[in-house]
C-alpha positions as CSV (number, residue, x, y, z in Angstrom):
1,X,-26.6,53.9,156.7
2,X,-28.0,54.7,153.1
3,X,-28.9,51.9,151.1
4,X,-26.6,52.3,147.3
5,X,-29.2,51.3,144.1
6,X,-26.8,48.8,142.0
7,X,-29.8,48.4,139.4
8,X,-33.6,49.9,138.7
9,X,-34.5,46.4,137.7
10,X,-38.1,47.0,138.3
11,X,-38.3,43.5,139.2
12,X,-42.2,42.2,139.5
13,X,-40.6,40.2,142.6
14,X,-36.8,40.5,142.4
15,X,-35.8,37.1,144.5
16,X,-32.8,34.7,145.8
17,X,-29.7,37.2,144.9
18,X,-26.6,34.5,144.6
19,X,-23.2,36.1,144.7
20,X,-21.0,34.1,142.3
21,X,-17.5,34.4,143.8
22,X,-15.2,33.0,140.3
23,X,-17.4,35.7,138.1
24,X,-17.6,38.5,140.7
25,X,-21.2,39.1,139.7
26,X,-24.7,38.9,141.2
27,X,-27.4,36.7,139.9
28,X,-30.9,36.7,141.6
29,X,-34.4,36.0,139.7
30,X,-37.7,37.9,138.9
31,X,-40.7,35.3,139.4
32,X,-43.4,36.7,137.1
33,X,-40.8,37.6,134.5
34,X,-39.4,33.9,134.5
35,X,-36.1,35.3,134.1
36,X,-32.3,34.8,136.0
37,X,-30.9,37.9,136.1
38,X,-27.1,38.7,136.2
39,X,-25.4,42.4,137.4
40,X,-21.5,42.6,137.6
41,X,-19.6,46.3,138.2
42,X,-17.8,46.4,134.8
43,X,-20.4,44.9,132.4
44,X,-23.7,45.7,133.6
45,X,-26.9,44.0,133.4
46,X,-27.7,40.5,131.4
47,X,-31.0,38.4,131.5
48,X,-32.1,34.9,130.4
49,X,-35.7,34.1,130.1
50,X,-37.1,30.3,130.9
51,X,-40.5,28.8,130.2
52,X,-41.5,28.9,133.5
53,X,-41.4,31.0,136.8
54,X,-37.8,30.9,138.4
55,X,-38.4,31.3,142.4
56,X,-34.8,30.0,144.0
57,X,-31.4,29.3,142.1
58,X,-27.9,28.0,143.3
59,X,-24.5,27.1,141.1
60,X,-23.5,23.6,140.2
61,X,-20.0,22.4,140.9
62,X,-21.0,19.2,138.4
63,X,-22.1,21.3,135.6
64,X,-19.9,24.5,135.4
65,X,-22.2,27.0,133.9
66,X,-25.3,25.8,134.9
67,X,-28.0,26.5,137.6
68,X,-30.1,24.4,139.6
69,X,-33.4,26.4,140.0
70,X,-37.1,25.5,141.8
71,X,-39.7,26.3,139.8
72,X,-43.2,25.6,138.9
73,X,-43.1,22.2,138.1
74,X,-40.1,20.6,139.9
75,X,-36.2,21.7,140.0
76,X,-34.6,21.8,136.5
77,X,-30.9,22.4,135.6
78,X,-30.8,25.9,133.6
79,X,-27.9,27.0,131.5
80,X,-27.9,30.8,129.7
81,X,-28.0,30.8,126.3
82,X,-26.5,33.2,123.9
83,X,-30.2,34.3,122.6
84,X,-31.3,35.2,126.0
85,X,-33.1,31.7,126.8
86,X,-32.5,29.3,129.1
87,X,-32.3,25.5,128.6
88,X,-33.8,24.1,130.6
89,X,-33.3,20.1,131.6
90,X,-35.7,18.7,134.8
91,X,-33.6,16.9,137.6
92,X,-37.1,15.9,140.1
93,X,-40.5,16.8,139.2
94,X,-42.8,17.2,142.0
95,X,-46.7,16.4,142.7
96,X,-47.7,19.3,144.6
97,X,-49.9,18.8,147.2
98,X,-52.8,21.2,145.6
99,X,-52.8,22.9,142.0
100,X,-52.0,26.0,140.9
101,X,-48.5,25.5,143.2
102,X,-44.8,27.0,142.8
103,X,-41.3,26.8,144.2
104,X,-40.8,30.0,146.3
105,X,-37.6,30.4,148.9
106,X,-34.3,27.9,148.5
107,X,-30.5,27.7,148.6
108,X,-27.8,25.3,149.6
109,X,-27.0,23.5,152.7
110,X,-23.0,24.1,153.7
111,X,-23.0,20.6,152.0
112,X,-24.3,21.4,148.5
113,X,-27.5,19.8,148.9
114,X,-30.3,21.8,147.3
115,X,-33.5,22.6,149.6
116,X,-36.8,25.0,148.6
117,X,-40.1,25.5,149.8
118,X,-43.1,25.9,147.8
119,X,-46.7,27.6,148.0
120,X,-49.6,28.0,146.9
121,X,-49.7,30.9,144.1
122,X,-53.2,32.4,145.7
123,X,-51.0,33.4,149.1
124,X,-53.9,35.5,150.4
125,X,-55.9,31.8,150.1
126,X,-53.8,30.7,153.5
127,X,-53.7,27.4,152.8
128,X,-51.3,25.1,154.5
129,X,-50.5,23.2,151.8
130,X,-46.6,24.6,151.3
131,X,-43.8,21.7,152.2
132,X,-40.2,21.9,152.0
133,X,-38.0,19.5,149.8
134,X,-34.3,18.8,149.7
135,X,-32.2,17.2,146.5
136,X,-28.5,16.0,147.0
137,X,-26.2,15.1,144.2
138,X,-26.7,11.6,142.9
139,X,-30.7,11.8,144.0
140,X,-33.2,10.9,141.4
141,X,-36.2,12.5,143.5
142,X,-36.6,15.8,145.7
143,X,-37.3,14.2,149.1
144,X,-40.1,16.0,151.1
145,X,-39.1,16.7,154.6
146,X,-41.4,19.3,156.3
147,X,-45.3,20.0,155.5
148,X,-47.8,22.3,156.8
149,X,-46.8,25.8,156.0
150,X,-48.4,28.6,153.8
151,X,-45.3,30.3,152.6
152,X,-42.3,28.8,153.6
153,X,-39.1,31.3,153.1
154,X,-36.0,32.8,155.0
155,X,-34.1,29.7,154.6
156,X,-30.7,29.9,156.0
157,X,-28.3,27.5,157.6
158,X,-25.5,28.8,160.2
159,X,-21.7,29.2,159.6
160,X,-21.4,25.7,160.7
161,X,-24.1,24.2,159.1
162,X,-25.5,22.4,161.5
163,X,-28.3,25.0,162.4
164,X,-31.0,25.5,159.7
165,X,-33.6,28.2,160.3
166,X,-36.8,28.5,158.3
167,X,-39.4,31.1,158.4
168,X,-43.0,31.4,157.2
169,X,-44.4,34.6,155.7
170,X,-47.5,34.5,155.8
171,X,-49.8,37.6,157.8
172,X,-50.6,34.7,159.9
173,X,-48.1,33.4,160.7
174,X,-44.7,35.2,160.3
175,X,-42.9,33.4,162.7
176,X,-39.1,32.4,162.5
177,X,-37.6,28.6,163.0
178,X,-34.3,27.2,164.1
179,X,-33.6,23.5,163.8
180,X,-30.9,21.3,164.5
181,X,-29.3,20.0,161.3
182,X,-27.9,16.7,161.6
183,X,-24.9,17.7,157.8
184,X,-24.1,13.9,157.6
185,X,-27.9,12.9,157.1
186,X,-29.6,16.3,156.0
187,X,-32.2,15.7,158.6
188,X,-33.7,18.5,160.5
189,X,-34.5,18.3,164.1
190,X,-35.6,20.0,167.4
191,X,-37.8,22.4,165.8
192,X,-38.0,26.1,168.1
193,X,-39.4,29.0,167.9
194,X,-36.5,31.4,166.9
195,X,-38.4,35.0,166.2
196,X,-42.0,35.8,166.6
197,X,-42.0,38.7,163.8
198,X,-45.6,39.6,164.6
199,X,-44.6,42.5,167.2
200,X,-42.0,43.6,164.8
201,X,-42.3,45.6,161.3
202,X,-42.6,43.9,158.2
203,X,-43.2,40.2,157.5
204,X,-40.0,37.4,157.4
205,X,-39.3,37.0,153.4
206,X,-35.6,35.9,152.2
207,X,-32.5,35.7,154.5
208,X,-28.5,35.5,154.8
209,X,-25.7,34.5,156.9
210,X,-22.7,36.4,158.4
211,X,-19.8,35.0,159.9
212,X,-21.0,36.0,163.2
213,X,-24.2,33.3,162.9
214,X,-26.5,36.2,162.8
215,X,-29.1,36.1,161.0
216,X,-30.5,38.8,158.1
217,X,-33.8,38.7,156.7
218,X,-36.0,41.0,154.8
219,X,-38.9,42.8,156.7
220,X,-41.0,42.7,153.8
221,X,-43.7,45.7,153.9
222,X,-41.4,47.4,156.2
223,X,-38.6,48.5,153.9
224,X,-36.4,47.1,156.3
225,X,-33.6,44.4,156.7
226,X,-33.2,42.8,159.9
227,X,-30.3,41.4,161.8
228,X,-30.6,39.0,165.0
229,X,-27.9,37.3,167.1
230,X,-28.0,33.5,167.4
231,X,-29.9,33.9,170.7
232,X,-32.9,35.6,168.4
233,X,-32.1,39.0,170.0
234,X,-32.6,42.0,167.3
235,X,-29.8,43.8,167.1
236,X,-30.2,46.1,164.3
237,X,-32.5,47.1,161.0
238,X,-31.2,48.6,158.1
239,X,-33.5,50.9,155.8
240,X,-34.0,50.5,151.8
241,X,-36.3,52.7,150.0
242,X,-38.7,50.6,148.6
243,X,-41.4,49.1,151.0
244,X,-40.9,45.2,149.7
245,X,-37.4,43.9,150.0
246,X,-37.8,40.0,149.3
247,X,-34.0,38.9,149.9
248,X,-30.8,39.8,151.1
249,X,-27.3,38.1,150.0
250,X,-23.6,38.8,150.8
251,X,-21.6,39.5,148.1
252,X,-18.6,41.5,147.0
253,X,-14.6,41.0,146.7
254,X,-15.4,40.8,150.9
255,X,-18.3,39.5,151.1
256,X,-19.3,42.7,152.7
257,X,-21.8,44.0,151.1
258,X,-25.3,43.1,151.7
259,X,-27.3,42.9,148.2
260,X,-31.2,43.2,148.4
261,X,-33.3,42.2,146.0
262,X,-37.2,44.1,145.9
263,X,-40.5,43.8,144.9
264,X,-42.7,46.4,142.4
265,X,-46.3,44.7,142.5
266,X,-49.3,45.9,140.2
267,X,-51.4,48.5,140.4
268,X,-49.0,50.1,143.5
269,X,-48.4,54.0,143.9
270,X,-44.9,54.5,143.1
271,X,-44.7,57.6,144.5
272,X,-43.3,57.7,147.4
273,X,-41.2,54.2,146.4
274,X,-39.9,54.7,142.7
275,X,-37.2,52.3,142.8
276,X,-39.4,49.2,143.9
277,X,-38.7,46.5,142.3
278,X,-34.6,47.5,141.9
279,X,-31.6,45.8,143.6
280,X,-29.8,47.7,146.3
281,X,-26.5,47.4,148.3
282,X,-25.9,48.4,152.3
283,X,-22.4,48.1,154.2
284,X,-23.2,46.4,157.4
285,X,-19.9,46.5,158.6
286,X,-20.3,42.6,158.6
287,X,-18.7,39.6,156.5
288,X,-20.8,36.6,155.2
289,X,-20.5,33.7,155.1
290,X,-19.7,32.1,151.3
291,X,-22.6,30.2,149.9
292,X,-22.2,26.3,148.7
293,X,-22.7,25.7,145.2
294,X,-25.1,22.5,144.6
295,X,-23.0,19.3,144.8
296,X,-20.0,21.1,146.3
Protein backbone atom coordinates (compact mmCIF):
# COMPACT_ATOMS: atom_id res chain seq x y z
CA UNK A 1 0.00 0.00 0.00
CA UNK A 2 1.60 3.46 -1.14
CA UNK A 3 1.24 6.15 1.10
CA UNK A 4 -0.67 9.46 -1.24
CA UNK A 5 1.24 13.04 -0.16
CA UNK A 6 -1.96 15.45 0.52
CA UNK A 7 0.55 18.39 1.34
CA UNK A 8 4.60 19.11 1.44
CA UNK A 9 3.90 21.08 4.63
CA UNK A 10 7.45 20.76 5.71
CA UNK A 11 6.05 20.72 9.14
CA UNK A 12 9.01 21.26 11.94
CA UNK A 13 6.78 18.54 13.88
CA UNK A 14 3.43 18.17 11.92
CA UNK A 15 1.09 16.95 15.09
CA UNK A 16 -2.65 15.87 16.24
CA UNK A 17 -4.36 15.76 12.62
CA UNK A 18 -8.30 16.36 13.59
CA UNK A 19 -10.73 15.48 10.71
CA UNK A 20 -13.59 18.04 10.98
CA UNK A 21 -16.63 16.14 9.64
CA UNK A 22 -19.25 19.53 8.97
CA UNK A 23 -16.13 21.25 6.91
CA UNK A 24 -14.73 18.10 5.32
CA UNK A 25 -11.27 19.29 6.00
CA UNK A 26 -8.13 18.35 7.98
CA UNK A 27 -6.69 20.47 10.62
CA UNK A 28 -3.50 19.26 12.58
CA UNK A 29 -0.60 21.62 14.17
CA UNK A 30 3.16 22.35 13.67
CA UNK A 31 4.73 22.82 17.33
CA UNK A 32 7.76 24.99 16.60
CA UNK A 33 5.82 27.03 13.94
CA UNK A 34 2.93 27.75 16.61
CA UNK A 35 0.63 27.37 13.95
CA UNK A 36 -3.11 25.28 13.32
CA UNK A 37 -3.00 24.24 10.07
CA UNK A 38 -6.06 23.47 7.80
CA UNK A 39 -6.04 21.25 4.26
CA UNK A 40 -9.49 20.53 2.54
CA UNK A 41 -9.58 18.78 -1.37
CA UNK A 42 -11.14 21.87 -3.09
CA UNK A 43 -9.44 24.87 -1.39
CA UNK A 44 -6.10 23.91 -0.34
CA UNK A 45 -3.98 24.86 2.34
CA UNK A 46 -4.78 27.77 5.22
CA UNK A 47 -2.63 28.57 8.44
CA UNK A 48 -3.22 30.62 11.67
CA UNK A 49 -0.29 31.46 13.78
CA UNK A 50 -0.64 31.84 17.89
CA UNK A 51 1.79 33.28 20.32
CA UNK A 52 2.66 30.17 21.61
CA UNK A 53 3.48 26.42 20.65
CA UNK A 54 0.20 24.49 19.66
CA UNK A 55 0.94 20.64 20.66
CA UNK A 56 -2.87 18.98 20.73
CA UNK A 57 -6.25 20.59 19.40
CA UNK A 58 -9.95 19.34 19.43
CA UNK A 59 -13.37 21.34 18.12
CA UNK A 60 -15.78 22.95 20.56
CA UNK A 61 -19.49 22.14 20.30
CA UNK A 62 -20.00 25.48 22.86
CA UNK A 63 -18.07 27.71 20.68
CA UNK A 64 -18.67 26.85 16.98
CA UNK A 65 -15.50 27.96 15.34
CA UNK A 66 -13.24 27.68 17.99
CA UNK A 67 -10.55 25.26 19.21
CA UNK A 68 -9.50 24.03 22.39
CA UNK A 69 -5.72 23.55 22.15
CA UNK A 70 -2.74 22.48 24.94
CA UNK A 71 -0.05 24.48 24.75
CA UNK A 72 2.86 25.94 26.60
CA UNK A 73 1.25 27.56 29.34
CA UNK A 74 -2.16 25.84 29.94
CA UNK A 75 -5.12 25.09 27.39
CA UNK A 76 -6.61 28.24 25.71
CA UNK A 77 -9.70 28.47 23.43
CA UNK A 78 -8.19 29.50 19.77
CA UNK A 79 -10.36 30.92 17.06
CA UNK A 80 -8.76 31.73 13.24
CA UNK A 81 -8.66 35.04 12.44
CA UNK A 82 -8.97 36.60 9.01
CA UNK A 83 -5.19 38.01 9.21
CA UNK A 84 -3.83 34.68 9.87
CA UNK A 85 -3.62 34.94 13.85
CA UNK A 86 -5.21 33.28 16.28
CA UNK A 87 -7.04 34.63 19.37
CA UNK A 88 -6.33 33.20 21.76
CA UNK A 89 -8.44 33.17 25.33
CA UNK A 90 -6.96 30.77 28.38
CA UNK A 91 -9.57 28.18 29.84
CA UNK A 92 -6.82 26.46 32.82
CA UNK A 93 -3.42 27.51 33.18
CA UNK A 94 -1.12 24.95 34.59
CA UNK A 95 2.03 24.96 37.09
CA UNK A 96 4.23 22.51 35.51
CA UNK A 97 5.97 20.41 37.58
CA UNK A 98 9.55 21.72 36.24
CA UNK A 99 10.37 24.71 33.77
CA UNK A 100 10.92 24.99 30.49
CA UNK A 101 7.59 22.43 30.08
CA UNK A 102 4.83 22.08 27.08
CA UNK A 103 1.62 20.33 26.24
CA UNK A 104 2.51 17.53 23.81
CA UNK A 105 -0.20 14.56 22.86
CA UNK A 106 -4.18 15.16 23.54
CA UNK A 107 -7.76 14.59 22.15
CA UNK A 108 -11.21 13.94 23.40
CA UNK A 109 -12.75 11.27 25.48
CA UNK A 110 -16.05 9.78 23.58
CA UNK A 111 -17.53 12.17 26.11
CA UNK A 112 -16.05 15.53 25.05
CA UNK A 113 -13.80 15.90 27.85
CA UNK A 114 -10.45 17.28 26.83
CA UNK A 115 -7.20 15.25 28.12
CA UNK A 116 -3.20 15.99 27.10
CA UNK A 117 -0.06 15.13 28.34
CA UNK A 118 2.87 17.34 28.75
CA UNK A 119 6.80 17.10 28.81
CA UNK A 120 9.62 18.39 29.29
CA UNK A 121 10.96 20.38 26.08
CA UNK A 122 14.80 18.93 26.73
CA UNK A 123 13.25 15.14 25.86
CA UNK A 124 16.72 13.74 25.49
CA UNK A 125 17.00 15.14 29.49
CA UNK A 126 14.62 11.87 30.52
CA UNK A 127 13.03 13.35 33.17
CA UNK A 128 9.91 12.00 34.65
CA UNK A 129 8.35 14.99 35.25
CA UNK A 130 5.46 14.68 32.30
CA UNK A 131 1.72 14.17 33.88
CA UNK A 132 -1.48 13.91 32.14
CA UNK A 133 -4.53 16.40 32.72
CA UNK A 134 -8.13 16.21 31.80
CA UNK A 135 -10.70 19.44 31.45
CA UNK A 136 -14.55 18.78 31.08
CA UNK A 137 -17.05 21.46 30.13
CA UNK A 138 -18.12 23.67 33.06
CA UNK A 139 -14.38 22.92 34.78
CA UNK A 140 -12.53 26.02 35.88
CA UNK A 141 -9.17 23.87 36.34
CA UNK A 142 -7.38 21.06 34.20
CA UNK A 143 -7.38 18.23 36.83
CA UNK A 144 -4.07 16.26 37.00
CA UNK A 145 -4.73 12.57 36.84
CA UNK A 146 -1.49 10.59 36.06
CA UNK A 147 2.31 11.59 36.84
CA UNK A 148 5.55 10.07 36.23
CA UNK A 149 6.15 9.89 32.57
CA UNK A 150 8.82 11.44 30.17
CA UNK A 151 6.76 11.90 27.16
CA UNK A 152 3.39 10.95 27.48
CA UNK A 153 1.54 10.38 23.78
CA UNK A 154 -0.54 7.90 21.75
CA UNK A 155 -3.66 8.83 23.51
CA UNK A 156 -6.66 7.04 22.33
CA UNK A 157 -9.87 5.72 23.88
CA UNK A 158 -11.79 2.60 22.25
CA UNK A 159 -15.08 2.63 20.22
CA UNK A 160 -16.79 2.42 23.40
CA UNK A 161 -15.04 4.64 25.38
CA UNK A 162 -14.56 2.93 28.19
CA UNK A 163 -10.90 1.76 27.28
CA UNK A 164 -8.22 4.53 27.23
CA UNK A 165 -4.70 3.65 26.18
CA UNK A 166 -1.72 5.81 26.68
CA UNK A 167 1.79 5.42 25.51
CA UNK A 168 5.14 6.95 26.48
CA UNK A 169 7.84 7.71 23.82
CA UNK A 170 10.50 7.97 25.21
CA UNK A 171 13.98 5.59 24.05
CA UNK A 172 13.41 4.37 27.43
CA UNK A 173 10.60 3.65 27.82
CA UNK A 174 8.33 3.21 24.65
CA UNK A 175 5.88 1.10 26.12
CA UNK A 176 2.06 1.17 25.44
CA UNK A 177 -0.97 1.36 28.22
CA UNK A 178 -4.56 0.26 28.37
CA UNK A 179 -6.73 1.41 31.21
CA UNK A 180 -10.17 0.89 32.17
CA UNK A 181 -12.17 4.12 31.78
CA UNK A 182 -14.84 4.50 34.16
CA UNK A 183 -17.08 7.60 31.00
CA UNK A 184 -19.45 8.59 33.91
CA UNK A 185 -16.47 9.75 36.20
CA UNK A 186 -13.47 10.23 33.71
CA UNK A 187 -11.35 8.10 36.02
CA UNK A 188 -8.84 5.80 34.72
CA UNK A 189 -8.23 2.44 36.19
CA UNK A 190 -6.47 -1.02 36.03
CA UNK A 191 -3.45 0.23 34.37
CA UNK A 192 -1.66 -2.84 31.94
CA UNK A 193 0.88 -3.21 29.90
CA UNK A 194 -0.69 -3.21 26.36
CA UNK A 195 2.59 -3.21 23.84
CA UNK A 196 6.09 -3.37 24.79
CA UNK A 197 7.38 -1.37 21.44
CA UNK A 198 10.98 -1.96 22.40
CA UNK A 199 11.39 -5.25 20.15
CA UNK A 200 9.46 -3.56 17.46
CA UNK A 201 10.56 -0.58 14.92
CA UNK A 202 10.15 2.80 15.67
CA UNK A 203 9.14 4.47 18.93
CA UNK A 204 5.00 4.89 20.05
CA UNK A 205 4.25 8.74 19.04
CA UNK A 206 0.43 9.74 18.12
CA UNK A 207 -2.52 7.28 17.63
CA UNK A 208 -6.15 6.49 16.26
CA UNK A 209 -9.13 4.41 16.56
CA UNK A 210 -10.98 2.16 14.00
CA UNK A 211 -14.22 0.75 14.41
CA UNK A 212 -12.76 -2.58 14.92
CA UNK A 213 -10.97 -1.25 18.58
CA UNK A 214 -7.67 -1.59 16.94
CA UNK A 215 -5.35 0.43 17.62
CA UNK A 216 -2.94 2.83 15.06
CA UNK A 217 -0.01 4.57 16.18
CA UNK A 218 2.96 6.08 14.55
CA UNK A 219 6.37 4.17 14.67
CA UNK A 220 8.22 7.22 14.92
CA UNK A 221 11.90 6.67 13.42
CA UNK A 222 10.60 3.75 11.58
CA UNK A 223 8.55 5.39 8.89
CA UNK A 224 5.93 3.17 9.87
CA UNK A 225 2.23 3.14 11.11
CA UNK A 226 1.22 0.41 13.17
CA UNK A 227 -2.06 -1.43 13.74
CA UNK A 228 -2.81 -3.89 16.79
CA UNK A 229 -5.95 -5.81 17.76
CA UNK A 230 -7.47 -5.19 21.21
CA UNK A 231 -5.60 -8.22 22.53
CA UNK A 232 -2.18 -6.13 21.62
CA UNK A 233 -1.37 -8.56 18.78
CA UNK A 234 0.33 -6.61 15.69
CA UNK A 235 -1.45 -7.20 12.93
CA UNK A 236 -0.12 -5.06 10.27
CA UNK A 237 2.45 -1.80 9.49
CA UNK A 238 1.90 0.45 6.89
CA UNK A 239 4.94 2.34 5.16
CA UNK A 240 5.22 6.41 4.69
CA UNK A 241 8.26 7.84 3.18
CA UNK A 242 9.53 10.02 5.68
CA UNK A 243 11.36 8.40 8.70
CA UNK A 244 9.13 10.49 11.59
CA UNK A 245 5.43 10.12 11.31
CA UNK A 246 4.17 11.85 14.62
CA UNK A 247 0.21 11.07 14.22
CA UNK A 248 -2.27 9.29 12.42
CA UNK A 249 -6.20 10.42 12.19
CA UNK A 250 -9.18 9.02 10.19
CA UNK A 251 -10.72 11.18 8.07
CA UNK A 252 -12.59 11.38 4.81
CA UNK A 253 -16.36 11.32 3.47
CA UNK A 254 -15.77 7.46 5.15
CA UNK A 255 -13.71 7.92 7.56
CA UNK A 256 -11.36 5.74 5.55
CA UNK A 257 -8.55 7.22 5.10
CA UNK A 258 -5.76 7.34 7.45
CA UNK A 259 -4.10 10.92 7.53
CA UNK A 260 -0.42 11.15 8.97
CA UNK A 261 1.07 13.93 9.98
CA UNK A 262 5.33 14.00 9.98
CA UNK A 263 8.17 15.47 11.32
CA UNK A 264 11.38 17.42 9.28
CA UNK A 265 13.85 18.19 12.23
CA UNK A 266 17.02 20.51 11.85
CA UNK A 267 20.02 19.93 10.54
CA UNK A 268 18.56 16.25 8.94
CA UNK A 269 19.74 14.78 5.41
CA UNK A 270 16.81 15.01 3.31
CA UNK A 271 17.97 12.96 0.92
CA UNK A 272 16.70 9.91 1.01
CA UNK A 273 13.35 11.53 2.97
CA UNK A 274 12.38 14.81 0.94
CA UNK A 275 8.89 14.98 1.94
CA UNK A 276 9.52 14.93 5.87
CA UNK A 277 7.77 17.04 7.57
CA UNK A 278 4.46 16.70 4.82
CA UNK A 279 1.02 15.14 5.50
CA UNK A 280 0.30 11.93 3.83
CA UNK A 281 -2.87 9.66 3.27
CA UNK A 282 -3.00 5.48 3.25
CA UNK A 283 -6.32 3.30 2.61
CA UNK A 284 -6.33 0.77 5.25
CA UNK A 285 -9.20 -0.85 4.15
CA UNK A 286 -10.49 0.19 7.66
CA UNK A 287 -13.26 2.79 9.05
CA UNK A 288 -12.62 4.98 12.19
CA UNK A 289 -14.24 5.72 14.58
CA UNK A 290 -15.60 9.66 14.60
CA UNK A 291 -13.75 11.86 17.10
CA UNK A 292 -15.77 13.88 19.95
CA UNK A 293 -15.63 17.48 19.77
CA UNK A 294 -14.87 19.10 23.32
CA UNK A 295 -18.12 19.50 25.33
CA UNK A 296 -20.08 17.23 22.91
Amino acid sequence: MQAELVLDARNGTGESPVWHAAQQALYWVDIPARTLNRWHASEGHAQWKADEMIACIAPRTDAPGEWIAGMESGLFSLKPQADGTLAAASLAPVEHAAPAMRFNDGRCDRQGRFWAGTMLLDMAAGSRVGRLYSYGKGDSNATLRLDDFIVPNGLAFGPDGRTMYLSDSHPAVQAVWAFDYDTETGTPGNRRLFVDMKPLPGRPDGAAMDTDGCYWICGNDAGLVHRFTPDGRLDRSLEVPVKKPAMCAFGGAGLDTLFVTSIRPGGIDLSDQPLAGGVFALRPGAQGVPEPAFGS
